[in-house]
PAVEX-859682 format. One record per atom (N, C-alpha, C, O, CB): x, y, z; residue in three letters. Coordinates in pm, whole numbers, plus 50000, padded with zeros to 5 digits. Glycine has a CB too. Layout:
<fikols>
XYZALA
...
</fikols>
This chain:
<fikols>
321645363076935UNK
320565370876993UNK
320725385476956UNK
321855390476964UNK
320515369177145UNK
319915391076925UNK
319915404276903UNK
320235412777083UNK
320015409977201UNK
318235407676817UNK
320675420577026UNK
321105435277123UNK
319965441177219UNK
319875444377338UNK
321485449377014UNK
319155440977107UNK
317655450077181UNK
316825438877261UNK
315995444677331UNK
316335457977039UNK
316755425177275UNK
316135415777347UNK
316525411677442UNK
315875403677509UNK
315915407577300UNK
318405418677496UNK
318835418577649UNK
318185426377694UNK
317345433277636UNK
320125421177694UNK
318665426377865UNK
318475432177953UNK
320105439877970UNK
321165439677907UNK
317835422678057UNK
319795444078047UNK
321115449978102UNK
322095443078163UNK
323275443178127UNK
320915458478187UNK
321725438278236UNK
322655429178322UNK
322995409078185UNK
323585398978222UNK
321265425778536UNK
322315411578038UNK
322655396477917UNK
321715392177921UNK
321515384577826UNK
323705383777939UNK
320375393578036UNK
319395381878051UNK
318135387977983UNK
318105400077961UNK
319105376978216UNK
317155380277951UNK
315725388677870UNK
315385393677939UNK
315485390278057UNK
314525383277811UNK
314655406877889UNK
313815416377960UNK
312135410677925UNK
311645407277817UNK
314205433677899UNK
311525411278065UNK
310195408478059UNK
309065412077909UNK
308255405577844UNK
309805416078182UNK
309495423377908UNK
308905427677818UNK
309375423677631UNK
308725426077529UNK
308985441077866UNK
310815416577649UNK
310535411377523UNK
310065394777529UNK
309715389077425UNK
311875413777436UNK
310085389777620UNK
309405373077653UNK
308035374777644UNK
307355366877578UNK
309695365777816UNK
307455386177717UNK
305875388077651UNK
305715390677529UNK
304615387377485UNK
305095398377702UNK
306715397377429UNK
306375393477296UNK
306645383677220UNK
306285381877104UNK
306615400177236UNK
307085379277264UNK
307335363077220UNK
306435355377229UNK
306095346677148UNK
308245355877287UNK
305905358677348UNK
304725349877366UNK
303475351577308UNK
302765341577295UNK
304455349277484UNK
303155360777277UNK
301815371177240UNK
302405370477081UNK
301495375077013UNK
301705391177336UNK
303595366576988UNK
303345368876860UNK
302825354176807UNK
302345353776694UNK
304665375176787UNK
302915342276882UNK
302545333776797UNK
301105335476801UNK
300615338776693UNK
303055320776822UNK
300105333876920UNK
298805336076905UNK
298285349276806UNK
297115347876772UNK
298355337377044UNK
298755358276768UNK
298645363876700UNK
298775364476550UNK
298005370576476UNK
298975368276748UNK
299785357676513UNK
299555349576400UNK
298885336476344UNK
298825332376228UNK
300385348376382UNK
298355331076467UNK
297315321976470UNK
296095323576388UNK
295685317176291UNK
296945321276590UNK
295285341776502UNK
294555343876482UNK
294185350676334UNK
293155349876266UNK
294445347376574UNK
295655358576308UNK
295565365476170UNK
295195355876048UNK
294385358375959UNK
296965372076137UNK
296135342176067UNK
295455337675957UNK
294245328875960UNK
293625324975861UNK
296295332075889UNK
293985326276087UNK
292305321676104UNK
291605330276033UNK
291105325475931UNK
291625321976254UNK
291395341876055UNK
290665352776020UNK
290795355175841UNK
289865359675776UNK
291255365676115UNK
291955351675789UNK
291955352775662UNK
292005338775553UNK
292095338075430UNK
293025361375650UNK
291925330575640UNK
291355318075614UNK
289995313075579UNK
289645303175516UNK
291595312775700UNK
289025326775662UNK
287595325875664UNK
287715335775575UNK
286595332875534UNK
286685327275794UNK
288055345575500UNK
287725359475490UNK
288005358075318UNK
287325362275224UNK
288785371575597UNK
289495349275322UNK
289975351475191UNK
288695343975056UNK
288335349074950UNK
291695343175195UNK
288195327675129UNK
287275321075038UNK
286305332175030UNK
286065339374933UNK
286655306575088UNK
285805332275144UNK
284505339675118UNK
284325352475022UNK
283425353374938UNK
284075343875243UNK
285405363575050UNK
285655372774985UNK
285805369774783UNK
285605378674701UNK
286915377375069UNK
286215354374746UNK
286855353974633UNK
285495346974595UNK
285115350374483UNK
288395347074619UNK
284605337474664UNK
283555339374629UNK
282185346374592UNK
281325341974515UNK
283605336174655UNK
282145363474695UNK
281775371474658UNK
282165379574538UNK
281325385674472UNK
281745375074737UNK
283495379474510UNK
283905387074371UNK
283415378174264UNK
282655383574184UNK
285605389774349UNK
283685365474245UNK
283035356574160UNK
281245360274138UNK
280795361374024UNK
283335341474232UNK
280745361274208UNK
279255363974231UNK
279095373574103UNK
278635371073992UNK
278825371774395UNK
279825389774175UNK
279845391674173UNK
279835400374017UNK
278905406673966UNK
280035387674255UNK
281255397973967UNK
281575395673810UNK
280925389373734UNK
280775393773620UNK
282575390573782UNK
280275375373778UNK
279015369073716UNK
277675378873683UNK
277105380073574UNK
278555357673820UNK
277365384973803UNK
276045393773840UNK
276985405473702UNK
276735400973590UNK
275755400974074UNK
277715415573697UNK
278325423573624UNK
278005419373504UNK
276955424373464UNK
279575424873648UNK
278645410073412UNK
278505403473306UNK
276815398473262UNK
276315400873152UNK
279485392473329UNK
276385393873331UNK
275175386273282UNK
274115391473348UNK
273035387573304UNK
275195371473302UNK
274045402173478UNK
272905402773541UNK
271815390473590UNK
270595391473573UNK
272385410373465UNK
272275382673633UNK
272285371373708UNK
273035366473742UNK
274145366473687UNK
271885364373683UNK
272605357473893UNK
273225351673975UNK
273275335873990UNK
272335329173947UNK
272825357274070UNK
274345330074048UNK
274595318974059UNK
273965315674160UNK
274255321774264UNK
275705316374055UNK
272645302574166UNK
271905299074263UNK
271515285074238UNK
271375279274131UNK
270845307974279UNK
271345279774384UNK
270775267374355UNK
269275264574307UNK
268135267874338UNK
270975260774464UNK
270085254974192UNK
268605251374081UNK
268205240974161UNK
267125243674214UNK
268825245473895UNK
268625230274192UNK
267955218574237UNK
268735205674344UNK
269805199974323UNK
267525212674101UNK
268115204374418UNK
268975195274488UNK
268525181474490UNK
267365180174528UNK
269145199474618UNK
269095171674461UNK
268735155674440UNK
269645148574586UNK
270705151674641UNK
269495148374248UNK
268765139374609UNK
269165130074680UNK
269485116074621UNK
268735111674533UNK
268315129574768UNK
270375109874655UNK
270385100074599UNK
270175084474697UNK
271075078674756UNK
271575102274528UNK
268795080674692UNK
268645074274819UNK
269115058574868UNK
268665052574965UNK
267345075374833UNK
270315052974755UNK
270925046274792UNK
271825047474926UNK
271625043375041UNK
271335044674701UNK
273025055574862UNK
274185062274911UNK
273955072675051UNK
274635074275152UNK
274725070574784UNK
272555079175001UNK
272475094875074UNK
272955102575039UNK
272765112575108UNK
272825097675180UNK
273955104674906UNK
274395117174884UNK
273605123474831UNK
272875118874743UNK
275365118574826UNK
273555140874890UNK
273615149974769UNK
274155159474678UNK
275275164474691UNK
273165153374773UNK
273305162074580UNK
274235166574455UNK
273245181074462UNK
272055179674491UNK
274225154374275UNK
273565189074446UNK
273175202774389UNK
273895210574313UNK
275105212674307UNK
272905210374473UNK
272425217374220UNK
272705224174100UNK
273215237674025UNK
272675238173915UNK
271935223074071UNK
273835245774042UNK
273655253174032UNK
272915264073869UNK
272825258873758UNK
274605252974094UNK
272625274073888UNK
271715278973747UNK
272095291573772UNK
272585293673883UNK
269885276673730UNK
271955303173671UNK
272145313573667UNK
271095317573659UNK
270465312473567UNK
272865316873601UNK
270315328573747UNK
268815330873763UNK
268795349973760UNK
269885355573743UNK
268145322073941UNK
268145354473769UNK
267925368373820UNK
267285367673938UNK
266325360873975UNK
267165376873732UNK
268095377574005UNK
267945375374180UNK
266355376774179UNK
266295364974144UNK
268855389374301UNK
265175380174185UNK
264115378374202UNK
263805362574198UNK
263165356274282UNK
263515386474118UNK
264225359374117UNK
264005343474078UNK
265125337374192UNK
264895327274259UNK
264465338873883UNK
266255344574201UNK
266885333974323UNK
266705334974450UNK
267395327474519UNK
268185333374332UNK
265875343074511UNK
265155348174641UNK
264045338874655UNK
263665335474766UNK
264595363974636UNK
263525334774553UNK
262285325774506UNK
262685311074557UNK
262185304274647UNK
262035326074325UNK
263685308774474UNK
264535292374491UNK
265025293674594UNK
264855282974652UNK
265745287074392UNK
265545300174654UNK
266255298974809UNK
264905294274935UNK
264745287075034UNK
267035318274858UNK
264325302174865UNK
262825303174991UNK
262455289874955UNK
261955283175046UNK
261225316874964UNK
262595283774827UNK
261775266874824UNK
262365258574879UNK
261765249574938UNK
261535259174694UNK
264065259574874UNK
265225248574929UNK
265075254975049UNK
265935248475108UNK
266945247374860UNK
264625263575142UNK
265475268775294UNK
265335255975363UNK
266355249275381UNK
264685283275402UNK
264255251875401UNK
263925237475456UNK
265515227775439UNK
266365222875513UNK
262405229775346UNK
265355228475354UNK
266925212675284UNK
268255220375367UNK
269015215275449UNK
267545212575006UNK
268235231475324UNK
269525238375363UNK
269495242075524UNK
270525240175590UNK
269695252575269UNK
268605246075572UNK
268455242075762UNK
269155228475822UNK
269995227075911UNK
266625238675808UNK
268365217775724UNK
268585203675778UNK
270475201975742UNK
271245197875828UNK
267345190075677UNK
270905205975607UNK
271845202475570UNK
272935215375688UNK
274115212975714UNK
271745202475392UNK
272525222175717UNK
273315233375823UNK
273125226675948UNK
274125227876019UNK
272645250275833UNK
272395221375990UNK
272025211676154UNK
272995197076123UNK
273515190976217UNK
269715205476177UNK
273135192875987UNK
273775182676032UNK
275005185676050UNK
275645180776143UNK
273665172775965UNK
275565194675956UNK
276715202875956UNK
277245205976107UNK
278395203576146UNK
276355215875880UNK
276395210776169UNK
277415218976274UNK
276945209576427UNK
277115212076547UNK
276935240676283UNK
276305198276353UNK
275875182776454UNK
277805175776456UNK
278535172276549UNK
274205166476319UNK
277955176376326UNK
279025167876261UNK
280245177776342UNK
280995172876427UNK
279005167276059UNK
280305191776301UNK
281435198176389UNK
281105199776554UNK
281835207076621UNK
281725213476326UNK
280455195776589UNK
279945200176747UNK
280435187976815UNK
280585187576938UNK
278075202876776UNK
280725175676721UNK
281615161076783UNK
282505162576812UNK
282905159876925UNK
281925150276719UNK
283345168576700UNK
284445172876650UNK
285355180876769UNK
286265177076843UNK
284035181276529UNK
284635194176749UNK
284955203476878UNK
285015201377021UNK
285865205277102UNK
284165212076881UNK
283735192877043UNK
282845190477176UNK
281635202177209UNK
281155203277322UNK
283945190577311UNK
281195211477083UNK
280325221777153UNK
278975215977074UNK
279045209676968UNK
280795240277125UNK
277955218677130UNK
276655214177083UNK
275745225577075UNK
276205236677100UNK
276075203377170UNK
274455224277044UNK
273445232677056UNK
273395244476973UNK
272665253377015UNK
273385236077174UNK
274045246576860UNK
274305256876725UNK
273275255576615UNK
273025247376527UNK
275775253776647UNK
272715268076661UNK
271475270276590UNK
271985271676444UNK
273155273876412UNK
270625283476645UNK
270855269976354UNK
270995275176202UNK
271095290676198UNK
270385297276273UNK
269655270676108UNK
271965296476114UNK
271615312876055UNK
270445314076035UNK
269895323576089UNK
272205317875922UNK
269565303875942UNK
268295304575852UNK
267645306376001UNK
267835303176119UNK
267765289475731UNK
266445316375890UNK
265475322376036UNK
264415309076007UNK
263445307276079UNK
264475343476023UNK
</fikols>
């Protein structure tokens, strides 16, 4: 045991058992937070460098169903954002439904329900 985590009299001092306690949730949360932060972030630089290089963006071209199975497959295309503001607005519909089943599927999962779509 380290020196600085007695008390005076050999036994822990309150105040280092509350950090003990308070560092694991805290590293919990740190890498929750960079768990969400790191994809997203490495997918924005990707965008990003794409948009740099080519002046267009990576967007969905088309989405197929496949109505055996139910899967779908989507496309992606390199567009100029005018054109991908365009395609987003034709798929929003697909991508609502595919975000409702989504957070239908995690709301089991969790136990929380009633999670609206982002899409307005």
């Amino acid at each position: 045991m380290r020196a600085s985590a007695r008390g005076k009299k050999g036994g822990f001092s309150a105040l280092s058992i509350l950090g003990a306690l308070l560092s694991a949730p805290t590293g919990f949360l740190s890498g929750l937070v960079l768990g969400v932060v790191a994809p997203v972030s490495a997918v924005a630089g990707i965008v990003g460098g794409v948009y740099l290089f080519t002046k267009k963006v990576p967007c969905v071209g088309q989405v197929m169903t496949d109505e055996a199975s139910g899967e779908r497959s989507v496309t992606l295309k390199l567009m100029t954002p005018d054109e991908a503001r365009a395609a987003l607005e034709v798929h929003k519909a697909e991508f609502k439904e595919m975000w409702d089943r989504l957070s239908a599927g995690l709301g089991e999962v969790t136990g929380q329900t009633g999670e609206k779509s982002p899409l307005p």
